[in-house]
C-alpha positions as CSV (number, residue, x, y, z in Angstrom):
1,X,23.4,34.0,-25.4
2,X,23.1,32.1,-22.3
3,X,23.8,28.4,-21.1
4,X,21.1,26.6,-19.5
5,X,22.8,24.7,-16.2
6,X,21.1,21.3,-16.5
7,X,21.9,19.9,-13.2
8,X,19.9,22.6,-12.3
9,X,16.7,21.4,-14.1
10,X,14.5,19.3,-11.7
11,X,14.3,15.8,-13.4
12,X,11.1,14.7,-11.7
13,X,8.5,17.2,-12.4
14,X,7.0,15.1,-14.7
15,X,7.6,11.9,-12.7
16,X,4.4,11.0,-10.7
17,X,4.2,9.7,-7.3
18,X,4.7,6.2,-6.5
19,X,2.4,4.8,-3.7
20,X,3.9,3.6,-0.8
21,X,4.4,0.3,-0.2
22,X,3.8,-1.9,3.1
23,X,5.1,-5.3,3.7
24,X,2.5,-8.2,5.3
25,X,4.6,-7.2,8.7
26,X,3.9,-3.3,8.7
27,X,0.3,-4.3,7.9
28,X,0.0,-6.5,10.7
29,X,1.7,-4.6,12.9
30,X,-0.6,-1.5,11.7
31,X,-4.0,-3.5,13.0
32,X,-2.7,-5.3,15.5
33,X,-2.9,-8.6,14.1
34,X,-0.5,-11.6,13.1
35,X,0.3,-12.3,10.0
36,X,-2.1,-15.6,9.6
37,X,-4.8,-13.0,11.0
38,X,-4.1,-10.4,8.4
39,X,-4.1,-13.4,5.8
40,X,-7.6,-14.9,7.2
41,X,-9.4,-11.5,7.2
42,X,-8.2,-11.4,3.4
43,X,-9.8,-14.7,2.7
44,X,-13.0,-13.5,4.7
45,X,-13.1,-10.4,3.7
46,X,-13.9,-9.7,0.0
47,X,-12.8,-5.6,0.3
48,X,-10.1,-6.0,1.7
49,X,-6.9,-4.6,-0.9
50,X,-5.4,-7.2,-3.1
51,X,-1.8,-7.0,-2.8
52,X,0.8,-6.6,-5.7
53,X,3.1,-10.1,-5.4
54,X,7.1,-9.8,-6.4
55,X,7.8,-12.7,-8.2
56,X,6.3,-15.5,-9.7
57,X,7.2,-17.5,-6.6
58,X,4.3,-18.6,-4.1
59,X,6.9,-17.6,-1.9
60,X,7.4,-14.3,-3.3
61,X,6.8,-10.6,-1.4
62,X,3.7,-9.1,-1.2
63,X,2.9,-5.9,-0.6
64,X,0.2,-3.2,0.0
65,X,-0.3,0.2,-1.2
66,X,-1.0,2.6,2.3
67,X,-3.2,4.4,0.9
68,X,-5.5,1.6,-0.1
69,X,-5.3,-0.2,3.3
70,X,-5.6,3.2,4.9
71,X,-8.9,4.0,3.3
72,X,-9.8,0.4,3.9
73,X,-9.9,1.0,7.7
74,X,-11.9,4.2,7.1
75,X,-14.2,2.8,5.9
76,X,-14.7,0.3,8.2
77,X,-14.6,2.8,10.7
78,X,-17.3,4.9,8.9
79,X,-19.8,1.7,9.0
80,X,-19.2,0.7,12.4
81,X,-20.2,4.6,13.3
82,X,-23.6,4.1,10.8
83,X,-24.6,0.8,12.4
């Protein structure tokens, strides 16, 4: 009979992915914009990706999942090229 080494048993290959994560500064700094500037094209914007908030705080964290502000600029990219 043989032992099974558990330590050698991956422990996340049923774990999926967690997104990756931006903070209101990466974003800004991303497009170029100020904070305030990233917070008024949220308010204009009605696409734009709602953020996920740490805390119940109004003065919590926010953050943004890259791959939805990623695709976000795509496709604003893609409808600047059809206009």
């Amino acid at each position: 009979m043989t032992a099974t080494n558990p330590a050698a048993t991956p422990y996340n290959t049923q774990t999926p992915a967690l997104p990756e994560l931006w903070t209101m500064a990466e974003v800004a700094s991303l497009m170029r914009r100020t904070r305030s500037g990233v917070d008024k094209l949220r308010a204009r914007d009605p696409n734009f990706p709602k953020p996920l908030k740490d805390g119940d705080n109004r003065r919590s964290r926010i953050y943004f999942v890259r791959s939805e502000i990623e695709a976000y600029l795509s496709a604003r990219l893609e409808a600047r090229e059809v206009a």
